[in-house]
C-alpha positions as CSV (number, residue, x, y, z in Angstrom):
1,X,139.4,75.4,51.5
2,X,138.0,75.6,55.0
3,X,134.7,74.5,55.3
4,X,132.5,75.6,58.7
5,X,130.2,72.7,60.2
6,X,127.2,73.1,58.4
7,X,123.5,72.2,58.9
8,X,122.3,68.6,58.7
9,X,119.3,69.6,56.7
10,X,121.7,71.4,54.1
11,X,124.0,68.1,54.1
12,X,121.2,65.8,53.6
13,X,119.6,68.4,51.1
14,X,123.0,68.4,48.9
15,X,123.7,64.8,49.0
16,X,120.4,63.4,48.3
17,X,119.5,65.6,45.6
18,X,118.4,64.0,42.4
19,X,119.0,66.1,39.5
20,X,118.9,65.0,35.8
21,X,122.5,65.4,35.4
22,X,122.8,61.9,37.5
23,X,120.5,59.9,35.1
24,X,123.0,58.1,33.9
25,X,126.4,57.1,35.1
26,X,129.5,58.4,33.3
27,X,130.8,57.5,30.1
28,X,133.6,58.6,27.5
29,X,133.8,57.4,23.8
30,X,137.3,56.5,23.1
31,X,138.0,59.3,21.3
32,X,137.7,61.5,24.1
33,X,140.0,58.8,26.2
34,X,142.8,58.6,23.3
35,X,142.5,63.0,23.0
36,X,143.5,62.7,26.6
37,X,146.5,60.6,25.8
38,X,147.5,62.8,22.5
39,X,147.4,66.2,24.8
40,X,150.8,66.6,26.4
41,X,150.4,69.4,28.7
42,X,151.8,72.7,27.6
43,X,153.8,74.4,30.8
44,X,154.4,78.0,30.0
45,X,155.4,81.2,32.5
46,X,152.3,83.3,31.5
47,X,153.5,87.2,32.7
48,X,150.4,87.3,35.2
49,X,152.6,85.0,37.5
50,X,154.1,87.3,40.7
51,X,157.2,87.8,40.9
52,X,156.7,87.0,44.8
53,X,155.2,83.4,43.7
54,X,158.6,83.0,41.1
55,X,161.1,84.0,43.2
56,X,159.7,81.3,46.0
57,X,159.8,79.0,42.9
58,X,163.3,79.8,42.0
59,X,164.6,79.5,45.8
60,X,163.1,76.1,46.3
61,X,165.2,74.8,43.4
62,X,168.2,76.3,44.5
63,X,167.4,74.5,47.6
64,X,166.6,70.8,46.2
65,X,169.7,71.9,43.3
66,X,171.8,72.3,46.6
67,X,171.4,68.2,47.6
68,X,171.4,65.6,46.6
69,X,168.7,64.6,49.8
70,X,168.2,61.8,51.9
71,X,164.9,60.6,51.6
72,X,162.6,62.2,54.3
73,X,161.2,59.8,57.1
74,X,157.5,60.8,57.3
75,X,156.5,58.7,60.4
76,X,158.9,58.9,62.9
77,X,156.6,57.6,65.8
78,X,156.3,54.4,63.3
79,X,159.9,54.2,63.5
80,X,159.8,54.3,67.1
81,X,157.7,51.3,66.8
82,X,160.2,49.4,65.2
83,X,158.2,49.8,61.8
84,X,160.8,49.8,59.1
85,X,158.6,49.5,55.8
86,X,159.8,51.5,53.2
87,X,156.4,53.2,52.6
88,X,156.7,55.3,55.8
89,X,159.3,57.2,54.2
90,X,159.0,60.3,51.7
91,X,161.4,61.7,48.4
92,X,162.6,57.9,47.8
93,X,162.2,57.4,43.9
94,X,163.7,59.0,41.4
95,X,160.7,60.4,40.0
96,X,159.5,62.3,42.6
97,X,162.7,64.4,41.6
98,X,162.3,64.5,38.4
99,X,158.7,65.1,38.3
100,X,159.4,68.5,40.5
101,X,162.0,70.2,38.8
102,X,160.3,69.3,35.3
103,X,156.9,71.2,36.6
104,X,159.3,74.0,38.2
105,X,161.2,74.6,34.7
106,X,158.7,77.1,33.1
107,X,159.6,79.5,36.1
108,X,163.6,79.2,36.3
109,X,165.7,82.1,35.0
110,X,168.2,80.3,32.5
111,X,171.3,79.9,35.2
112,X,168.7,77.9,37.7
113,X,167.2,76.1,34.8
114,X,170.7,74.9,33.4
115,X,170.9,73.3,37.0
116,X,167.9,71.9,37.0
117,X,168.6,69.8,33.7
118,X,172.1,68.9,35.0
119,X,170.2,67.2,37.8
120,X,168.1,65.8,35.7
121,X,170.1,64.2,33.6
122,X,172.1,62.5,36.5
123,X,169.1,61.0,37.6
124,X,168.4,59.6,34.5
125,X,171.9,58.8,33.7
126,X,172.9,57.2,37.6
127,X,169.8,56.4,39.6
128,X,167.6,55.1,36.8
129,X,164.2,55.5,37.6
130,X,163.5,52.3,35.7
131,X,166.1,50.2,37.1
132,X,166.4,51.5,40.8
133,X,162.9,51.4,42.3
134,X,164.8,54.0,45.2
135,X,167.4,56.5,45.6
136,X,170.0,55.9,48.1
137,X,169.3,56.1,51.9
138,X,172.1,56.5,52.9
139,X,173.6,59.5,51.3
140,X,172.5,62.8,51.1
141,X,171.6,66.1,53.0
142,X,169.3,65.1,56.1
143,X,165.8,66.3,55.7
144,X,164.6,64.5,58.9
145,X,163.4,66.5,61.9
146,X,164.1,63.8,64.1
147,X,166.5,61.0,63.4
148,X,165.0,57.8,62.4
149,X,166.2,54.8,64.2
150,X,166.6,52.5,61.5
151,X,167.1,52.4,57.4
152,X,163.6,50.8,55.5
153,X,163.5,47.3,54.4
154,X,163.5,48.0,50.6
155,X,163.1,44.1,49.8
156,X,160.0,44.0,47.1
157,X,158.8,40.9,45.5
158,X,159.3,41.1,41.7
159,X,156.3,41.5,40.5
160,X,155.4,44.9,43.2
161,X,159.1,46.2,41.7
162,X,158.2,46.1,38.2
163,X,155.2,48.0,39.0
164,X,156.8,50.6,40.7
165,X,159.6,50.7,37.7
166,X,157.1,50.6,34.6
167,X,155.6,54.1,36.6
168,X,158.8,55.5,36.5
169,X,157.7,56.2,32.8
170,X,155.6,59.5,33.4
171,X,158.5,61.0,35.3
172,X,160.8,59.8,32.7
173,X,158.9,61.6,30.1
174,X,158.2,64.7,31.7
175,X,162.1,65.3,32.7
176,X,163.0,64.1,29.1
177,X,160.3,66.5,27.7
178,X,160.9,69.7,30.0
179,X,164.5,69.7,29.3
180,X,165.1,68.1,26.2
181,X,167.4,65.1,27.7
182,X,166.0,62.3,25.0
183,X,169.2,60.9,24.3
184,X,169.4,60.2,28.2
185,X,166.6,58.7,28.4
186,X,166.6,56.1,25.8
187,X,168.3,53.9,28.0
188,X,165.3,53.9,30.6
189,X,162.4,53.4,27.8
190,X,164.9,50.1,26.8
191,X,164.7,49.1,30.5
192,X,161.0,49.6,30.5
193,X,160.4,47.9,27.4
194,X,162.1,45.3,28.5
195,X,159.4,44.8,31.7
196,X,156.2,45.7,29.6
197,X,155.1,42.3,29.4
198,X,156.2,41.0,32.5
199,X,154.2,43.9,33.7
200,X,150.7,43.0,31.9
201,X,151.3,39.6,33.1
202,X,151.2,40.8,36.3
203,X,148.5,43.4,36.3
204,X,145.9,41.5,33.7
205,X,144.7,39.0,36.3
206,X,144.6,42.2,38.8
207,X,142.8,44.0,36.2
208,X,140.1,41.2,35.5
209,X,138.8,40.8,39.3
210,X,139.1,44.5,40.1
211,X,135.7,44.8,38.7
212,X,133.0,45.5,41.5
213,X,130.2,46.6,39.2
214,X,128.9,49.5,37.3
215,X,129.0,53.1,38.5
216,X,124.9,53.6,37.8
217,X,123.1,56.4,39.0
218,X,121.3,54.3,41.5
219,X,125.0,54.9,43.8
220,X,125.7,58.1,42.3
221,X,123.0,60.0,44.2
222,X,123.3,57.4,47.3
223,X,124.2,59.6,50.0
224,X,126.7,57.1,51.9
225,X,128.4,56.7,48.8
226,X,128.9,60.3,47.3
227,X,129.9,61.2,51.3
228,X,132.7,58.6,51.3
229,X,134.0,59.2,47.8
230,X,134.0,63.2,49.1
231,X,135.9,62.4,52.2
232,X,138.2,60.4,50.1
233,X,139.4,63.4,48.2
234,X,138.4,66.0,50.8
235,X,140.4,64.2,53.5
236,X,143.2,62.7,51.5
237,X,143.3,59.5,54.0
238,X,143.9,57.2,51.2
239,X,147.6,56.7,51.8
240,X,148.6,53.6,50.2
241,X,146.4,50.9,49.0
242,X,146.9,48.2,51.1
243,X,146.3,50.2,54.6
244,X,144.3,53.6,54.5
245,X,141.9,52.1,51.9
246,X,141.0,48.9,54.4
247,X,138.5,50.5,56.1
248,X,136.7,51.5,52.6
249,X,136.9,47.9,51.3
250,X,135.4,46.7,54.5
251,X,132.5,48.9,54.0
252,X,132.3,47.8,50.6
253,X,132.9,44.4,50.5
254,X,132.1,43.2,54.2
255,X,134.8,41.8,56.8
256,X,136.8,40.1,53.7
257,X,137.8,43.8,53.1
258,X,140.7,43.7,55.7
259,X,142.3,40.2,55.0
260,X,142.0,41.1,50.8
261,X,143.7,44.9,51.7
262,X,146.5,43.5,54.3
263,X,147.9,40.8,51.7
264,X,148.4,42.3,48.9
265,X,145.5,41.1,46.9
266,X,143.2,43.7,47.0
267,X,140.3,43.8,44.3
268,X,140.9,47.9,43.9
269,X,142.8,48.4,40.6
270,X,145.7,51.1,40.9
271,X,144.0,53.2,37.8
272,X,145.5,56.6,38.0
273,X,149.0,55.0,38.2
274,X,148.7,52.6,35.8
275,X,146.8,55.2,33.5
276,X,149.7,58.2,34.3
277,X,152.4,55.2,33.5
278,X,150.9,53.9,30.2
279,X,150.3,57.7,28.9
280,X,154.4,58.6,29.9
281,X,155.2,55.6,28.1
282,X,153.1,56.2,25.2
283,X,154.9,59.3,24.6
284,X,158.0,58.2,25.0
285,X,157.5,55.4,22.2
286,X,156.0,57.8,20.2
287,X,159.1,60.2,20.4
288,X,161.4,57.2,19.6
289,X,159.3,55.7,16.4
290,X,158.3,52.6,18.0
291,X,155.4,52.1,16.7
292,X,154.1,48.8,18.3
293,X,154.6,49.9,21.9
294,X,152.8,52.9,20.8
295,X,149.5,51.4,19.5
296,X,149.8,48.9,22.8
297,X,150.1,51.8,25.4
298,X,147.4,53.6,23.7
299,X,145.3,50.7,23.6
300,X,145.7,49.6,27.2
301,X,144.9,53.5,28.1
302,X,141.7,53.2,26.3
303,X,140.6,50.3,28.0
304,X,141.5,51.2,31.5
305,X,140.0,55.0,31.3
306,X,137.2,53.4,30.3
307,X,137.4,51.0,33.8
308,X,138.0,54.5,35.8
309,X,134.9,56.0,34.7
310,X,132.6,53.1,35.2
311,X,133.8,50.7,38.0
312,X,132.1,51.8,40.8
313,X,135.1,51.2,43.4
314,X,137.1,53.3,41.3
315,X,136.3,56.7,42.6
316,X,137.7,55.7,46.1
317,X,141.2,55.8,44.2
318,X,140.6,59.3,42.3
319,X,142.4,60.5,45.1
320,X,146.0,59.9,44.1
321,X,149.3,61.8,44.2
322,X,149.7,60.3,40.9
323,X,147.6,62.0,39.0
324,X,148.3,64.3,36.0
325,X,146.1,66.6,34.5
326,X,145.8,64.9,31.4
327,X,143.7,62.2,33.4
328,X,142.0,64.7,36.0
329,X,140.8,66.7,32.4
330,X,139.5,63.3,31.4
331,X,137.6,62.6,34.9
332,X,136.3,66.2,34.9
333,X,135.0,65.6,31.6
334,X,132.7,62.6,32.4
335,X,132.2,63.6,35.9
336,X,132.8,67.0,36.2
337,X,128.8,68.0,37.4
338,X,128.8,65.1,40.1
339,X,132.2,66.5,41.4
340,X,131.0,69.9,41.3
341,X,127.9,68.9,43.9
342,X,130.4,66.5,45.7
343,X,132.5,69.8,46.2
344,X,129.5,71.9,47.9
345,X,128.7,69.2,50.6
346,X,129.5,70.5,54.2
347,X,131.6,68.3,56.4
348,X,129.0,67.0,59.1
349,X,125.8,65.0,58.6
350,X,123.9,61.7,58.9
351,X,124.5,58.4,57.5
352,X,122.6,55.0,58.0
353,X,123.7,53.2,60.8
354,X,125.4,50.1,60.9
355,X,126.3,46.8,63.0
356,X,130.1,45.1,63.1
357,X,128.6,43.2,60.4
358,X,128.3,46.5,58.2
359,X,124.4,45.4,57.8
360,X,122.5,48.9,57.7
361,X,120.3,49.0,60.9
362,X,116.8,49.9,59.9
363,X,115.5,53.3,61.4
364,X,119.1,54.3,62.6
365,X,121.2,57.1,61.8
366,X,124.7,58.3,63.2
367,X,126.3,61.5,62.6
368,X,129.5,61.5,60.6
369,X,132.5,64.1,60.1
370,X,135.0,65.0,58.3
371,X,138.1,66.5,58.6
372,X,138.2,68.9,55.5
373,X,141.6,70.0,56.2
374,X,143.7,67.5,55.7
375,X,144.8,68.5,52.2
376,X,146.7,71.3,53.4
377,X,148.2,70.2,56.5
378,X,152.2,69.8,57.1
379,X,154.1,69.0,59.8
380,X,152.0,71.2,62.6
381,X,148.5,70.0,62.6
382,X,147.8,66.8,61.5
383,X,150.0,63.9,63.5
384,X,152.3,61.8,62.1
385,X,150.4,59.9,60.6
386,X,149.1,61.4,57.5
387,X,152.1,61.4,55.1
388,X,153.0,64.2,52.4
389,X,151.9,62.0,49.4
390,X,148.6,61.8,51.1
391,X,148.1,65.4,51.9
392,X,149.4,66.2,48.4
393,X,147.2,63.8,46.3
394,X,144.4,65.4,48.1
395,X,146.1,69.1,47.1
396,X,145.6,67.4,43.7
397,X,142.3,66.9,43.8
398,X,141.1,70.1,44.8
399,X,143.1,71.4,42.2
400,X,141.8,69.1,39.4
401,X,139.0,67.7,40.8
402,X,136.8,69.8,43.0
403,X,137.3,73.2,41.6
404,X,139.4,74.8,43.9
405,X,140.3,78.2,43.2
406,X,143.4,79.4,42.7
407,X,143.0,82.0,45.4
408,X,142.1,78.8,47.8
409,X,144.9,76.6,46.7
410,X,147.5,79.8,47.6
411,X,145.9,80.3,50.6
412,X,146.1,76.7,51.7
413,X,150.1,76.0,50.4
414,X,150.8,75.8,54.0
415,X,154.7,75.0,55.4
416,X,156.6,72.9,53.7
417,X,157.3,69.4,55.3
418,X,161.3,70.1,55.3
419,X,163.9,71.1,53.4
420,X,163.9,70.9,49.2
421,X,160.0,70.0,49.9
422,X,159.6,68.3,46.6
423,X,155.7,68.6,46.7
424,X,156.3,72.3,47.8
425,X,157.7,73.1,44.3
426,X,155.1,70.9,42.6
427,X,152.3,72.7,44.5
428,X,153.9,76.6,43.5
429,X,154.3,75.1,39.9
430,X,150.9,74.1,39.8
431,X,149.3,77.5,41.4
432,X,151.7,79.1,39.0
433,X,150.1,77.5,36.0
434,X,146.9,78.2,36.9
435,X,147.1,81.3,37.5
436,X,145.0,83.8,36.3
437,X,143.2,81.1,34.5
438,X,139.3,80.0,35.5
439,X,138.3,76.8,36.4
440,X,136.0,74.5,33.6
């Protein structure tokens, strides 16, 4: 959704408006959080969807059905630096796989969709999203461009591996659910089981301090804040927690930000993937009668929607290629009017000054802008250094979150980022549900 450089007066006139939808900061009762949790998204092929849009559908799967892939290095020029972190690359868990051929299913003529659960069912079956944090690096098709000069380090402490295993659990679910492979994956709901408390050992303590204060209406209608949240979802630049997000803890928390963001003991809470995790896992303990894991998953989902909706460093994170629409429904629900005016402010405009301190300067302004394109750039515009989970979680949040219009969201697919472009299929899965459908 290109956006033209507007007037400052219109910017300031958008973003300091106080309207008495922002009296009071957002809420949900938790029966509204545990609906969100109960409704499992129903994918159908409505007969509105082109036959243009399914065919590209239906080719892409060939393609990815044609692999298995190597994992796609997304920062070559980092590799050129001798960077090796694992992070730089793209397509490296299980799930991502999963998670794109189970959006792509309600699309697939029978013979493609047959395929589709045979791959499925290996990677549930061999690579074991909840026992192999990664796929293998070294085998596959090559979707690299340019040749990387070295394999990632894939060492993770325990405690960052469990993480990443326990949110294997939505992409677990969805391939089970899409294609009806329970049985195979029974074995992975054991293995995350098995990790559940290890894993709220972990994250409790990260939950408690994440907490930076109340979302009130005061900072709702503060103008540095709603621009920064917008620029956050309109510009996609939160990559990863620990790197693109430093600068937005420095603003918020002063020059602790960086040290807090560069080891791994950031304050920010990683909501929409703990939330997407706990509501995959739900479902599968629902499906297999256990009832305690059940009433625990729900319970933790209650508690930390409610934490997305009022911690007021939350909405940095909304931004997240994680997200599902179950929890964007939930967001757009409690915030859905603030995001609406979020979505109509232009790109340029004027923000309070300040020093290397972050201290505002009194009676100083400077102009500030964004780049509003990022969510749909690939390989030619952007520089290496945006990766495809970045440009696709912002993708998301048009989609879920700002309103964008399925015309908009076709318009702005742009190139895919290589060959059997996961988040290519995910994106034409998601147009194709849409379509014909108005926004809420």
């Amino acid at each position: 959704m290109k956006r033209q450089i507007q007037p400052l007066a219109i910017f300031l006139s958008i973003l300091c408006a106080a309207t008495p939808i922002f009296a009071q900061a957002f809420s949900a009762d938790e029966s509204e959080i545990a609906a969100a949790i109960e409704a499992v998204p129903r994918k159908t092929s409505s007969p509105s969807v082109p036959n243009a849009l399914r065919a590209e559908i239906v080719k892409l799967t060939e393609e990815i059905l044609d692999g298995p892939w190597a994992p796609l290095c997304s920062d070559c020029s980092a590799h050129q630096a001798n960077a090796k972190a694992a992070y730089e690359w793209t397509y490296i868990r299980p799930g991502d796989e999963i998670l794109a051929l189970a959006d792509s299913e309600p699309y697939l003529p029978e013979k493609i969709k047959l395929g589709a659960k045979d791959r499925v069912r290996i990677l549930l079956e061999k690579y074991r999203p909840s026992s192999n944090v990664f796929i293998d690096f070294k085998q596959g098709k090559e979707r690299n461009l340019r040749k990387p000069q070295a394999l990632p380090n894939t060492w993770l402490s325990e405690d960052k591996k469990n993480r990443l295993l326990f949110w294997a659990a939505y992409p677990i679910w969805a391939g089970a659910s899409a294609f009806g492979l329970w049985n195979e994956a029974k074995p992975c709901y054991g293995e995350l089981k098995a990790l559940r408390q290890k894993i709220e050992a972990d994250l409790e303590p990260r939950y408690a301090k994440s907490w930076e204060g109340p979302l009130n209406s005061e900072l709702l209608a503060d103008q540095t804040f709603r621009l920064n949240i917008y620029e956050s979802m309109l510009s996609g630049y939160l990559d990863h927690y620990h790197y693109h997000a430093r600068s937005e803890a420095e603003a918020r928390m002063g020059s602790k930000g960086k040290d807090v963001f560069m080891y791994d003991q950031s304050p920010v809470f990683f909501y929409v993937k703990w939330l997407a995790a706990l509501s995959g896992y739900y479902r599968l303990a629902r499906h297999y009668n256990d009832v305690e894991e059940a009433k625990w998953a729900k319970n933790a989902f209650i508690k930390t929607a409610k934490r997305l909706i009022s911690d007021k460093a939350a909405p940095y994170l909304w931004c997240d290629d994680a997200m599902t629409p179950e929890i964007s429904s939930l967001l757009r629900k409690s915030a859905g009017k603030w995001l609406d005016e979020i979505a109509k402010t232009p790109n340029i405009g004027v923000v309070p000054a300040t020093d290397w301190d972050k201290k505002v300067v009194p009676g100083v302004v400077k102009k500030r802008v964004i780049n509003p394109h990022t969510w749909f750039y690939a390989w030619g515009n952007h520089g290496e250094g945006v990766h495809p989970r970045t440009v696709f979680a912002a993708y998301l949040a048009h989609a879920w979150l700002l309103g964008a219009s399925d015309s908009e969201l076709e318009k702005y697919l742009d190139i895919p980022w290589c060959s059997a472009d996961l988040y290519q299929l995910r994106k034409l899965a998601l147009i194709a549900g849409n379509y014909g459908k108005k926004q809420n």
